[in-house]
C-alpha positions, 0 to 999 in steps of 0.5 A, spaced: 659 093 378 652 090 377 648 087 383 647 080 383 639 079 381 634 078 387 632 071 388 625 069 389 622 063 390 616 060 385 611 056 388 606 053 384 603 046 383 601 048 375 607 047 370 604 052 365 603 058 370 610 055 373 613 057 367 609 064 365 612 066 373 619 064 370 619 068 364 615 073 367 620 075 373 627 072 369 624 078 364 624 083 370 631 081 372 629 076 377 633 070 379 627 065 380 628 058 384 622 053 382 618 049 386 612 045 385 610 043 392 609 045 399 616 041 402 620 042 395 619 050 397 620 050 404 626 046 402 629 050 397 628 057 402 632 052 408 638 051 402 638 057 400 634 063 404 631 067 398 629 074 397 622 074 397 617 068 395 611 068 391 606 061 394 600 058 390 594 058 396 593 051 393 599 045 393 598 037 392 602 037 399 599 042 403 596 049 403 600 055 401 597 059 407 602 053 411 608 055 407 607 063 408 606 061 415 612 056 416 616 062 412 614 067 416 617 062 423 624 064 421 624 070 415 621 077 414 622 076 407 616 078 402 611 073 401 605 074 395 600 068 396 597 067 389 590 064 389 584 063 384 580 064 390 578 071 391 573 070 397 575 075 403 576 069 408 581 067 405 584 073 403 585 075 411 587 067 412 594 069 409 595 075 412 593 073 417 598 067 416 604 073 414 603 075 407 604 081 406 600 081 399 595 076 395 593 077 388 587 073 385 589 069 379 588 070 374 593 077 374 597 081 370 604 080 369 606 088 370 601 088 376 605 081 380 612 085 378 610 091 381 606 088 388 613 083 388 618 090 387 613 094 392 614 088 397 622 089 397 622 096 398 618 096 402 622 090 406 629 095 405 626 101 407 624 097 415 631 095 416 634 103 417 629 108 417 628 111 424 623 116 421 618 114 416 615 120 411 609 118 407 607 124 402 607 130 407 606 124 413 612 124 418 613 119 424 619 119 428 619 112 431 624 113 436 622 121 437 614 118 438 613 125 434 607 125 428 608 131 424 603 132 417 606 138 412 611 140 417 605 140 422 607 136 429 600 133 431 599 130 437 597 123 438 595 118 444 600 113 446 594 108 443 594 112 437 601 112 435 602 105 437 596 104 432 599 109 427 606 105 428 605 099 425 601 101 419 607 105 417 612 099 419 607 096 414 606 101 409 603 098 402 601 091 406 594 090 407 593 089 415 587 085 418 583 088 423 586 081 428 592 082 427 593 090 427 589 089 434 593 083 437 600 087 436 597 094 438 592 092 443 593 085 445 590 078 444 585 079 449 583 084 443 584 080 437 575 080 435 574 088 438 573 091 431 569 096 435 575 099 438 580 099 432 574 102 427 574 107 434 581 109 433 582 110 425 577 114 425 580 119 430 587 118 427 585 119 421 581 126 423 588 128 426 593 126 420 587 126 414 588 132 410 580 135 412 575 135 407 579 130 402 577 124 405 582 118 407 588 120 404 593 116 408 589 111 411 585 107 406 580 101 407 579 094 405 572 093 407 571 088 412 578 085 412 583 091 415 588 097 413 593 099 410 597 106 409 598 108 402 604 112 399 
């Protein structure tokens, strides 16, 4: 029995790049549904929750940053912002808002197809994996335990607190403020400082020596992500 297509909300004011997602997704066997304005998409996601949404960053009726965030409110399904604008503000401004990726027009279709399917693995695989492997890189959650090639490596609370919500998050670019607010706290939201502090001696302990950063990967002046 086949299973039915995953559906994903298209958001995009303009109707010739409306039409080239649709054709571009329904291709990669995606069920699309349109919307052209912020109230239409939040509408239709009320209606019908889908399994992912794709939201242009600039709508007639408001900012697509404000539709992720209204998303994210009540879903955890996978949200790419598209925008012309690839300024660092304003790419931090939508994860921060709760997009797990932001891909600057103009893009390849093959490219947006797999950010999209990356975004709903990485969403299927969190709902029931105790224990998450990255290319050698073991973290038990429930156990606390960090093992490297087999290797159990000792980590401080902070440090596994930290190295946590990068895997939780695995592929998905996270902002120095948001991976500070949820490991730290708010009262830490601006201490680049100490986030920059803790990478580095997570990544001496978990980072293949000599190779440079294999697991953990920057984005210079926005944030982290865990790759693999």
């Amino acid at each position: 029995m086949t299973s039915p297509a995953r559906r994903v909300l298209v958001c995009d004011d303009e109707p010739h790049i409306l039409r080239a997602l649709k054709v571009v997704l329904r291709d990669a066997g995606f069920e699309i549904v349109p919307a052209e304005t912020a109230a239409e998409a939040l509408d239709r996601a009320a209606v019908r929750p889908p399994d992912a949404a794709i939201i242009d960053l600039v709508l007639p009726d408001g900012d697509g940053i404000e539709v992720c965030r209204s998303l994210r409110a009540w879903s955890s399904m996978p949200i790419l912002v598209l925008s012309a604008v690839g300024e660092e503000g304003e790419k931090v401004r939508a994860l921060e808002a709760g997009a797990d990726d932001y891909v600057v027009k103009p893009f390849g279709p093959r490219e947006l197809v797999a950010r999209l399917q990356a975004a709903l693995r990485r969403a299927g695989d969190a709902a029931d994996e105790p224990t998450i492997v990255v290319d050698g890189l073991e973290v038990d959650l429930a156990a606390r335990v960090v093992r490297v090639e087999g290797r159990e490596v000792h980590l401080t609370p902070i440090e596994f607190d930290l190295l946590r919500t990068l895997v939780r998050n695995r592929g998905r670019l996270l902002t120095h403020r948001g991976l500070l607010t949820e490991v730290w706290g708010p009262a830490y939201a601006d201490d680049t400082q100490t986030l920059r502090t803790h990478i580095a001696n997570l990544r001496r302990k978990i980072e293949p020596p000599g190779e440079g950063p294999h697991y953990i990967r920057t984005d210079p002046g926005v944030g982290y992500r865990i790759v693999g």
